[in-house]
Each structure stands twice: as C-alpha cells, then as structure tokens.
PDBQT receptor file of N, H, CA, C and O in Angstrom, charges set to zero:
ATOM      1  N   UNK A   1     -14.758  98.463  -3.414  1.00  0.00    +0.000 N 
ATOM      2  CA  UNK A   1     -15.959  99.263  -3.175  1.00  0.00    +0.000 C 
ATOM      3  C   UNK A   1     -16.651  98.841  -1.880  1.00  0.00    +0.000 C 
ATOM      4  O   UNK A   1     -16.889  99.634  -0.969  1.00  0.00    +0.000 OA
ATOM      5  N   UNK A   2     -16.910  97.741  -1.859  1.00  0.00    +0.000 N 
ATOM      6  H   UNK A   2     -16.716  97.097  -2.599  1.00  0.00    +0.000 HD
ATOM      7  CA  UNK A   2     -17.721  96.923  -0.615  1.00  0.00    +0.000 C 
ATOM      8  C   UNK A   2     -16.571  97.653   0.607  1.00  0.00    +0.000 C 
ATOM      9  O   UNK A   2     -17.114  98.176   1.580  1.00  0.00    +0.000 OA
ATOM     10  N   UNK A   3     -15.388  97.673   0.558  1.00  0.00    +0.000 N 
ATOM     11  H   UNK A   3     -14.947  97.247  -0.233  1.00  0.00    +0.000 HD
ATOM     12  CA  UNK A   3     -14.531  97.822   1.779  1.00  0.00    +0.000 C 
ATOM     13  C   UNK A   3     -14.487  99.585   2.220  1.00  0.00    +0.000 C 
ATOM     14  O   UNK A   3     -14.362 100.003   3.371  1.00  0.00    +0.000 OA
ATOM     15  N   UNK A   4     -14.627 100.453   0.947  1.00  0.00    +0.000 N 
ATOM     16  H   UNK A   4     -14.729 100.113   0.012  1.00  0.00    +0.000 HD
ATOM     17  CA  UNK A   4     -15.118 102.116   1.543  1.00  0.00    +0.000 C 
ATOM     18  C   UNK A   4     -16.335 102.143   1.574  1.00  0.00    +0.000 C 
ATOM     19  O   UNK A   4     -16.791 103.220   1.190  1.00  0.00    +0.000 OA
ATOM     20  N   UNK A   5     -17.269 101.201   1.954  1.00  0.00    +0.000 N 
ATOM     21  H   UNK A   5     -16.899 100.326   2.266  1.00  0.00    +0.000 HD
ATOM     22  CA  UNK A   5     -19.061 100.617   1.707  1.00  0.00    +0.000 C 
ATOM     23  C   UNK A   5     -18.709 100.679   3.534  1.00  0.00    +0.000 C 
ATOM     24  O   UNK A   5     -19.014 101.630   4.255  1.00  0.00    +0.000 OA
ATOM     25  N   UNK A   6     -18.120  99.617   3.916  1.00  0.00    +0.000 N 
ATOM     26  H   UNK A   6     -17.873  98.845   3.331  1.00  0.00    +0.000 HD
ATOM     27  CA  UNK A   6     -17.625  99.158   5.103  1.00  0.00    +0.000 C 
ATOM     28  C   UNK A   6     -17.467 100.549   6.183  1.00  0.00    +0.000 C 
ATOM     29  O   UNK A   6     -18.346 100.951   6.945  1.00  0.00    +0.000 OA
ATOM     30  N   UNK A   7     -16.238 101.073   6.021  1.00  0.00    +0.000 N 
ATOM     31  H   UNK A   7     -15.524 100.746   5.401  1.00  0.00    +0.000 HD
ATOM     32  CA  UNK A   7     -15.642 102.190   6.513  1.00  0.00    +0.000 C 
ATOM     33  C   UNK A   7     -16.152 103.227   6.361  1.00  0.00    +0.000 C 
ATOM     34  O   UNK A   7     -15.657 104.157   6.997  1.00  0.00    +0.000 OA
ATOM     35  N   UNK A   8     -17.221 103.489   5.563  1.00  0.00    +0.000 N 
ATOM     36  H   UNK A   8     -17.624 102.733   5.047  1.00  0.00    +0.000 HD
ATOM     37  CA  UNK A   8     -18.461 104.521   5.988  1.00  0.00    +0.000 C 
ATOM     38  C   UNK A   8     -19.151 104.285   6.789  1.00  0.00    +0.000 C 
ATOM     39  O   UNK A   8     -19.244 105.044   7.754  1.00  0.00    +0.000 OA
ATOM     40  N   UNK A   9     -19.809 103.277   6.704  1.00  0.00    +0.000 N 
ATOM     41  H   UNK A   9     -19.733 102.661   5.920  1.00  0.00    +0.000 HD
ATOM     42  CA  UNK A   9     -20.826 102.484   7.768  1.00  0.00    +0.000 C 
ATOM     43  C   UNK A   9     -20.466 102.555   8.993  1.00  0.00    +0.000 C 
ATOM     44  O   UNK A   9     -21.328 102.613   9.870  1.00  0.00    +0.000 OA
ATOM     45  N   UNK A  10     -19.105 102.563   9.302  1.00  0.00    +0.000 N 
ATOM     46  H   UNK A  10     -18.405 102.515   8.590  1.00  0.00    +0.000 HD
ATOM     47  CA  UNK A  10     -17.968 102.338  10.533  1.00  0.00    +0.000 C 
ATOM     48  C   UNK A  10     -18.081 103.392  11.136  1.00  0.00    +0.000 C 
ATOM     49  O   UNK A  10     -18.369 103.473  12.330  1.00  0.00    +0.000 OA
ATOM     50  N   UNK A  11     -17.833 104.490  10.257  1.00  0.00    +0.000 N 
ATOM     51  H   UNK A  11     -17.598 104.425   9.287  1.00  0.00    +0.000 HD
ATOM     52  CA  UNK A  11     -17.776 105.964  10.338  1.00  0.00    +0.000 C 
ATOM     53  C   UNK A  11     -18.612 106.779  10.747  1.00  0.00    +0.000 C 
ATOM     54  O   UNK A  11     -18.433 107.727  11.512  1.00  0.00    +0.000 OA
ATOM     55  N   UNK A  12     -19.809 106.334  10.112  1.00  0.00    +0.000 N 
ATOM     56  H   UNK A  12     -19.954 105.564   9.491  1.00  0.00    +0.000 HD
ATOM     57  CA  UNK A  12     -21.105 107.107  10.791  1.00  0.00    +0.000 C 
ATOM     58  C   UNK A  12     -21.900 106.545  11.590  1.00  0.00    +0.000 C 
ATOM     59  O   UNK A  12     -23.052 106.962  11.713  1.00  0.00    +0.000 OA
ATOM     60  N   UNK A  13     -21.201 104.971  12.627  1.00  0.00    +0.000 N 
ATOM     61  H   UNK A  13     -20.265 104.633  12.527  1.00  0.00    +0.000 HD
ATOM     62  CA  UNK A  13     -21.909 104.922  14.204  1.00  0.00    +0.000 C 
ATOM     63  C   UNK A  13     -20.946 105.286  14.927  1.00  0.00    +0.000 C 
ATOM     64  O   UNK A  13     -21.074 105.760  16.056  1.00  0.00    +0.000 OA
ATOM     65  N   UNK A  14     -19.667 105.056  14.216  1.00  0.00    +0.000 N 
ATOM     66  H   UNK A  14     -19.564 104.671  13.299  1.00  0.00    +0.000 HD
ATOM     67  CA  UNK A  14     -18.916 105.711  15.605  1.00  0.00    +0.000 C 
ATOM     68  C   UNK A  14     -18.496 107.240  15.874  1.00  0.00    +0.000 C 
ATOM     69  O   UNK A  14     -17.724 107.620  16.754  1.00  0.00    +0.000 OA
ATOM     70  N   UNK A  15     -19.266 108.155  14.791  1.00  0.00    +0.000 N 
ATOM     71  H   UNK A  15     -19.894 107.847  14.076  1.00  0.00    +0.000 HD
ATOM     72  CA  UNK A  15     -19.425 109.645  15.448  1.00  0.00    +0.000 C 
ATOM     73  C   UNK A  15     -19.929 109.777  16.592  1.00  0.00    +0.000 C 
ATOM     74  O   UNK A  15     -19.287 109.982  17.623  1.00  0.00    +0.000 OA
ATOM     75  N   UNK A  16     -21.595 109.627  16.460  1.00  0.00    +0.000 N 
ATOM     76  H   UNK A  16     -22.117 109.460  15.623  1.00  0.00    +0.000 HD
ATOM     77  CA  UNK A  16     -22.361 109.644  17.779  1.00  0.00    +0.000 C 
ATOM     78  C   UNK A  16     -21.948 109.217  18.727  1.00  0.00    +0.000 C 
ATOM     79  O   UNK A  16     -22.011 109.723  19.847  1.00  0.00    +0.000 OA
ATOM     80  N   UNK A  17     -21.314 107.919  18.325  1.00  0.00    +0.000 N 
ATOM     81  H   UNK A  17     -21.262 107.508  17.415  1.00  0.00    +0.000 HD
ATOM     82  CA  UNK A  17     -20.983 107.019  20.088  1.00  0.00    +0.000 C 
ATOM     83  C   UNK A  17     -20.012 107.579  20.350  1.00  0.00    +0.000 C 
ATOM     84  O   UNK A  17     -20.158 107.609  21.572  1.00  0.00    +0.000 OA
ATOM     85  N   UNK A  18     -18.631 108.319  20.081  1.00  0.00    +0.000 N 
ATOM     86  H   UNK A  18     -18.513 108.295  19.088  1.00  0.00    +0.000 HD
ATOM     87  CA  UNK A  18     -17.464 108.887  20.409  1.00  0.00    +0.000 C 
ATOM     88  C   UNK A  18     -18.394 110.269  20.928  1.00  0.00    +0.000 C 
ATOM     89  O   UNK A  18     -18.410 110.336  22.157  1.00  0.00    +0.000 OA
ATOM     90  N   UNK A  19     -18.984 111.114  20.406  1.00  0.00    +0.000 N 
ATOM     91  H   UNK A  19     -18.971 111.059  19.407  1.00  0.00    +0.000 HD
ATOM     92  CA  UNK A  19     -19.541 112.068  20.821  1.00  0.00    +0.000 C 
ATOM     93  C   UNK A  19     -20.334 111.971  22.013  1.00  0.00    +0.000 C 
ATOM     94  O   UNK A  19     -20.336 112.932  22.783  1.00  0.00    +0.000 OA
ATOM     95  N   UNK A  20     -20.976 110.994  22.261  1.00  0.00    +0.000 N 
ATOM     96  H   UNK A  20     -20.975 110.214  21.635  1.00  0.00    +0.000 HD
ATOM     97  CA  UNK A  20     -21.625 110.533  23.257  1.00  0.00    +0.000 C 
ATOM     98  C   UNK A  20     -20.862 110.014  24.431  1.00  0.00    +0.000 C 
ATOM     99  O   UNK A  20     -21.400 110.028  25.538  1.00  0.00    +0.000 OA
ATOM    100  N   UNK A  21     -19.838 109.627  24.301  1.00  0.00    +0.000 N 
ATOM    101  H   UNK A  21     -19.400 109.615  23.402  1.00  0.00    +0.000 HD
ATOM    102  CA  UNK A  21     -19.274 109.288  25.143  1.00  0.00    +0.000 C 
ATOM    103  C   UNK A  21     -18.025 110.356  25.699  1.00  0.00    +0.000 C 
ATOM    104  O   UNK A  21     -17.381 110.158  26.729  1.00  0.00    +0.000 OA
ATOM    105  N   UNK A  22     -17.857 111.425  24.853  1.00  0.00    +0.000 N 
ATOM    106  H   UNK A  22     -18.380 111.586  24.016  1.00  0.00    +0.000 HD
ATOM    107  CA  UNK A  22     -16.886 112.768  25.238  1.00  0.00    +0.000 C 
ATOM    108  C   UNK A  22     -18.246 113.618  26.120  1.00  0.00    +0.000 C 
ATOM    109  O   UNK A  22     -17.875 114.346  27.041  1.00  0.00    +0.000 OA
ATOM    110  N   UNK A  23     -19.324 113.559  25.931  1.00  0.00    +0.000 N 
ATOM    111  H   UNK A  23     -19.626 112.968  25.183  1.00  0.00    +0.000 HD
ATOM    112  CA  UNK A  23     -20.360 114.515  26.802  1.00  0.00    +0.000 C 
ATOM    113  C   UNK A  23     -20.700 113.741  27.753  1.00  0.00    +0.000 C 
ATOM    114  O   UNK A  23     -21.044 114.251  28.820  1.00  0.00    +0.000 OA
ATOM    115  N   UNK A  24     -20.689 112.673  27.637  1.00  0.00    +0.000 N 
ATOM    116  H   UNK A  24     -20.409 112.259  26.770  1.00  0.00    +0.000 HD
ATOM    117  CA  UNK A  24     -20.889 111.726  29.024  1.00  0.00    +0.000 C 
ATOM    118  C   UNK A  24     -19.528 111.760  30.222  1.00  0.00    +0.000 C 
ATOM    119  O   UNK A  24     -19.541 111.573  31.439  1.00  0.00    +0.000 OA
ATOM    120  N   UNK A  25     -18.491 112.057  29.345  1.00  0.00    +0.000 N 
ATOM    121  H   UNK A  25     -18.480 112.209  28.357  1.00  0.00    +0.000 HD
ATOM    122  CA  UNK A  25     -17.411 112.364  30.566  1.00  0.00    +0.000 C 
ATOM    123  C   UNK A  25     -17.521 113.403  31.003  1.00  0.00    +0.000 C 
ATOM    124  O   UNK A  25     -17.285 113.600  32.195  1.00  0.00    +0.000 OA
ATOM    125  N   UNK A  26     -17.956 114.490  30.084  1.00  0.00    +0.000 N 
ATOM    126  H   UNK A  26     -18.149 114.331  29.115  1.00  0.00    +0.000 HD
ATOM    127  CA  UNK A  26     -17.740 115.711  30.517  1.00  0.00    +0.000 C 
ATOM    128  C   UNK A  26     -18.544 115.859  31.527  1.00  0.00    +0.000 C 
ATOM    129  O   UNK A  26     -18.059 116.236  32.594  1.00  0.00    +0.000 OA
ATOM    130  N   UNK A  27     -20.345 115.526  31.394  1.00  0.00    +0.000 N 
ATOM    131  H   UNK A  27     -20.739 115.220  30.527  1.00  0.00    +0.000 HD
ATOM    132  CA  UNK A  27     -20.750 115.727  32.513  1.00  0.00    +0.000 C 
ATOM    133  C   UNK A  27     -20.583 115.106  33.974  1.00  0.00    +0.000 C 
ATOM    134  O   UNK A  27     -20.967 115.643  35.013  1.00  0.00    +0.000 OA
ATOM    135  N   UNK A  28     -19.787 113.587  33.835  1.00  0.00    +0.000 N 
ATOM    136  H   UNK A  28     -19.475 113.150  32.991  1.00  0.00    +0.000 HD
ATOM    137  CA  UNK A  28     -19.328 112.918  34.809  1.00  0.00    +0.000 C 
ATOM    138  C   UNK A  28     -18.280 113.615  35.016  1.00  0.00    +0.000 C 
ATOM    139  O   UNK A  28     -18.066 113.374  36.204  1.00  0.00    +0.000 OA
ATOM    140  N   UNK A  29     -17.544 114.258  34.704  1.00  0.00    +0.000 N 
ATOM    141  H   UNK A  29     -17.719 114.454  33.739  1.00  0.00    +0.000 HD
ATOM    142  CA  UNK A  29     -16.193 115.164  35.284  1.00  0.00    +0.000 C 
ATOM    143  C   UNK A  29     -17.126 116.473  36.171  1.00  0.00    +0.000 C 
ATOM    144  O   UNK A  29     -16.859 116.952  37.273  1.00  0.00    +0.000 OA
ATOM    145  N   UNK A  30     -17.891 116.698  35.553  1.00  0.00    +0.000 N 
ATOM    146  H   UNK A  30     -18.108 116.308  34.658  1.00  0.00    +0.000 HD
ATOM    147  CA  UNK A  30     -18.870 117.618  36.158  1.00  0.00    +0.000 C 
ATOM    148  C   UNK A  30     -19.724 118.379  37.327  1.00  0.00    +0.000 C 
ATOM    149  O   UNK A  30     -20.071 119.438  37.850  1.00  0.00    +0.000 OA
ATOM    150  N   UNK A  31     -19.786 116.406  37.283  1.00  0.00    +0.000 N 
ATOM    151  H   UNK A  31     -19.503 115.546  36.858  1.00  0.00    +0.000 HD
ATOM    152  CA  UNK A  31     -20.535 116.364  38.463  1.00  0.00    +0.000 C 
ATOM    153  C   UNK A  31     -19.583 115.756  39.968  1.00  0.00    +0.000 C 
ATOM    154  O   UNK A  31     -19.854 115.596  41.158  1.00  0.00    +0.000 OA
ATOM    155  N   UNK A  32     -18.700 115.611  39.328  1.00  0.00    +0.000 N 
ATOM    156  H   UNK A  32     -18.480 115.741  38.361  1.00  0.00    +0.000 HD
ATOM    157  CA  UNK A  32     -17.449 114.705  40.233  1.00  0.00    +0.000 C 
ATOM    158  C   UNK A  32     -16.870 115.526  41.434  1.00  0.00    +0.000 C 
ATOM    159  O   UNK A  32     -16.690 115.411  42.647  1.00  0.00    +0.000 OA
ATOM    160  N   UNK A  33     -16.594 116.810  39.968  1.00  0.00    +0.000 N 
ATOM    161  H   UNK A  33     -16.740 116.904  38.983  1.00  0.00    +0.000 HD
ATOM    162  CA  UNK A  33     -15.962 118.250  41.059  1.00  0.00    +0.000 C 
ATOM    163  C   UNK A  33     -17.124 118.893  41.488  1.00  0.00    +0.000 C 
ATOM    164  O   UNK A  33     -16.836 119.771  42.302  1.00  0.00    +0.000 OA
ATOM    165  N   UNK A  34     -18.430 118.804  41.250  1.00  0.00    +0.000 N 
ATOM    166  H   UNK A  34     -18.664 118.091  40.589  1.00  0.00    +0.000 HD
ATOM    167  CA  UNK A  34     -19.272 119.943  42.017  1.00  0.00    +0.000 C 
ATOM    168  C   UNK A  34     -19.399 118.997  43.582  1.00  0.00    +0.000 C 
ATOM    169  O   UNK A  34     -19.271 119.587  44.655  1.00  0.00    +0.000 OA
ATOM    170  N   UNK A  35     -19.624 117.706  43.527  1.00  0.00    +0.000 N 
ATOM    171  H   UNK A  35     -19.727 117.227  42.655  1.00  0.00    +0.000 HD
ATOM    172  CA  UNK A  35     -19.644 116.781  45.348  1.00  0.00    +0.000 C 
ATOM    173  C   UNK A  35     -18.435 117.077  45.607  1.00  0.00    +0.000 C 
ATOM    174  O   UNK A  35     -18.255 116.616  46.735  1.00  0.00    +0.000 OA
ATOM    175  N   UNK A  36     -16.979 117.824  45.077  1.00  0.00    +0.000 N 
ATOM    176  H   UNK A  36     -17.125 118.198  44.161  1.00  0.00    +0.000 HD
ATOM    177  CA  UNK A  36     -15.834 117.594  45.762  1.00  0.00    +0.000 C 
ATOM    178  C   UNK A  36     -16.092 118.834  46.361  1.00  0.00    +0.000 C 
ATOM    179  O   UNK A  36     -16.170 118.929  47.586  1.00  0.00    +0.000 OA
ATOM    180  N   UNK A  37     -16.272 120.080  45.389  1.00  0.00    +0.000 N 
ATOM    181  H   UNK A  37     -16.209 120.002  44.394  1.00  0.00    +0.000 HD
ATOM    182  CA  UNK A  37     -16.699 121.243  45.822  1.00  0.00    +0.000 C 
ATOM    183  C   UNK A  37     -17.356 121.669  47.116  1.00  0.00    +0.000 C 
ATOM    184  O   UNK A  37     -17.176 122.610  47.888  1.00  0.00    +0.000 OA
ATOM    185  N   UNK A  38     -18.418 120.342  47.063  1.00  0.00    +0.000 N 
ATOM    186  H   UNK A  38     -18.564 119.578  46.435  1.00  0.00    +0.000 HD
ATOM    187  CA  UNK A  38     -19.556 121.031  48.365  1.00  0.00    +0.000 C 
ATOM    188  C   UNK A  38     -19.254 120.334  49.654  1.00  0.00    +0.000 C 
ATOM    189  O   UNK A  38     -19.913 120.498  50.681  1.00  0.00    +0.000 OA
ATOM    190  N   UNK A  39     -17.827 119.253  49.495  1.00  0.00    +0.000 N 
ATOM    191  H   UNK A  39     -17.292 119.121  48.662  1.00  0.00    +0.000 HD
ATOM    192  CA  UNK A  39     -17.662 118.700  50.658  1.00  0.00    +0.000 C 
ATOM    193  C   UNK A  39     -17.028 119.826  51.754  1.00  0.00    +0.000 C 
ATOM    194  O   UNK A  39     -17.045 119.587  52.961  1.00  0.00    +0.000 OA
ATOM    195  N   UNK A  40     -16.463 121.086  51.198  1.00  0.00    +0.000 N 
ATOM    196  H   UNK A  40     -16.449 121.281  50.218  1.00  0.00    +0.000 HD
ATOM    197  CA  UNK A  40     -15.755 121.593  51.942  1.00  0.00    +0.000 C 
ATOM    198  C   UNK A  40     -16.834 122.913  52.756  1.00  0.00    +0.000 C 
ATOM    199  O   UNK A  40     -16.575 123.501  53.806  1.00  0.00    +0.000 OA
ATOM    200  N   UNK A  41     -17.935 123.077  51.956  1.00  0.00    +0.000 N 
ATOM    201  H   UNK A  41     -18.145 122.599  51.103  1.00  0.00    +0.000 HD
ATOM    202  CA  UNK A  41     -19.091 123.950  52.863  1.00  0.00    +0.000 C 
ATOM    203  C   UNK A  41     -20.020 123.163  53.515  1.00  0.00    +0.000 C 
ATOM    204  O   UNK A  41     -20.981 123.654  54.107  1.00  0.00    +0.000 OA
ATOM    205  N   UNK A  42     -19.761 121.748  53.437  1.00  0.00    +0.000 N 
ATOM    206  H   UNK A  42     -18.980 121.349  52.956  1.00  0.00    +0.000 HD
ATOM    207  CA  UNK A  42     -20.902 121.720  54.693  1.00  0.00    +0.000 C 
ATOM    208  C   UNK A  42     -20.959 121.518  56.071  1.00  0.00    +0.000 C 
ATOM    209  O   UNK A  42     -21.794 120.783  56.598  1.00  0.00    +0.000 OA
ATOM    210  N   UNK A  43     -20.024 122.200  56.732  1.00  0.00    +0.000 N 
ATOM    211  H   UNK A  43     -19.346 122.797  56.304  1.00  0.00    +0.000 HD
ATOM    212  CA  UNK A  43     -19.669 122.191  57.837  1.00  0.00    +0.000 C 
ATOM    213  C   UNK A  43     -19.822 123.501  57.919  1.00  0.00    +0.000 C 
ATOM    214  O   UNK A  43     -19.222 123.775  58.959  1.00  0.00    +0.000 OA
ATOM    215  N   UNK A  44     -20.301 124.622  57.424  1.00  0.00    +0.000 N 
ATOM    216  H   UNK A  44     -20.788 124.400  56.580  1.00  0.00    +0.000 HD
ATOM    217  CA  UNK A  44     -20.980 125.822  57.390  1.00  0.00    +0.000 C 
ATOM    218  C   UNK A  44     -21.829 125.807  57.618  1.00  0.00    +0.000 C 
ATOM    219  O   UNK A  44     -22.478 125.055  56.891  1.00  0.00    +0.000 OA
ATOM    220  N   UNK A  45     -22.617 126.486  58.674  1.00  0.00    +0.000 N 
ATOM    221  H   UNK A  45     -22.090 127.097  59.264  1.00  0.00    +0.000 HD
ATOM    222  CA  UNK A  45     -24.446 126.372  58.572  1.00  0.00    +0.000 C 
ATOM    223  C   UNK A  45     -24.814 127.339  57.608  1.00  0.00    +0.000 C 
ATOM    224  O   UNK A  45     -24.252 128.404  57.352  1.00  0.00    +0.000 OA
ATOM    225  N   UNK A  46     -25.968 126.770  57.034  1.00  0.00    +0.000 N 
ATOM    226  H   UNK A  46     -26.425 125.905  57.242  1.00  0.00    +0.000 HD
ATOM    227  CA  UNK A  46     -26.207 127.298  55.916  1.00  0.00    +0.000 C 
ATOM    228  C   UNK A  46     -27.289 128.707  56.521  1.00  0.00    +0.000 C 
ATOM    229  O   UNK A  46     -27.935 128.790  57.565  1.00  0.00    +0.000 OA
ATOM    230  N   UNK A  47     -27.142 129.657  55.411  1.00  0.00    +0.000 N 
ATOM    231  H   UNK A  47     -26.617 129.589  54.563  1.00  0.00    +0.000 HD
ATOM    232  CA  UNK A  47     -28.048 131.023  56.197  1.00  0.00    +0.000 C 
ATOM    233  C   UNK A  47     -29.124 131.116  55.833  1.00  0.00    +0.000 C 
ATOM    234  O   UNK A  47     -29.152 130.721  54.668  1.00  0.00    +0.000 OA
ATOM    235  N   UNK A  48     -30.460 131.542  56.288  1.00  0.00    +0.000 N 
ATOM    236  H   UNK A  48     -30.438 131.863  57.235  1.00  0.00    +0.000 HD
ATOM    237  CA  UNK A  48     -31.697 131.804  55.659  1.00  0.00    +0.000 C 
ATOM    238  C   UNK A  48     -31.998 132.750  56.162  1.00  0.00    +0.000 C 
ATOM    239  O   UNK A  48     -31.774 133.239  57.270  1.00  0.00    +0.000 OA
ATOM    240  N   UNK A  49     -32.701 133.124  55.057  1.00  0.00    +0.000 N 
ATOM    241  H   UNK A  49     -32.882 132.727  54.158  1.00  0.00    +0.000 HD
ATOM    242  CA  UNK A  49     -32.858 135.020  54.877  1.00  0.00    +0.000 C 
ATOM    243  C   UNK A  49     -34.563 134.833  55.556  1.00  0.00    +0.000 C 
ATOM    244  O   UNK A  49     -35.279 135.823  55.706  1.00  0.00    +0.000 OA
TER     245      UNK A  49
C-alpha cells in the first residue's frame, strides 16, 4: 500500500513538471525560429507609411 501511496505522489508532481517543461520547449523552439526568421529581413529597410 505505502509503495502505490509512493507512485501516486510520484505521479502527480511529475505531471506539471513534464508539462511544464514540454511548453517551456515549445516556446523556446518558438522563439529560436522567430530570431532565425528575422535575421534574413534585416538588411531590408524597413517601410513607413
């Protein structure tokens, strides 16, 4: 009993932190390709209306 006592306990911190850490890549993947993205326009002058 004490040992599926255990492996619940186990179970429900490491949702959040696995979850937390799949949205933390995602937005670090995120943000990785949008600076790769903008390296290639800024040698464009930018236009103002």
């Amino acid at each position: 009993m004490l040992e599926l006592l255990k492996s619940l306990v186990f179970a429900v911190i490491m949702v959040p932190v696995v979850m937390a850490i799949i949205l933390g890549a995602i937005y670090g993947l995120g943000e990785v390709f949008n600076i790769f993205s903008n390296v290639g326009h800024r040698k464009q002058p930018k236009k103002q209306n």
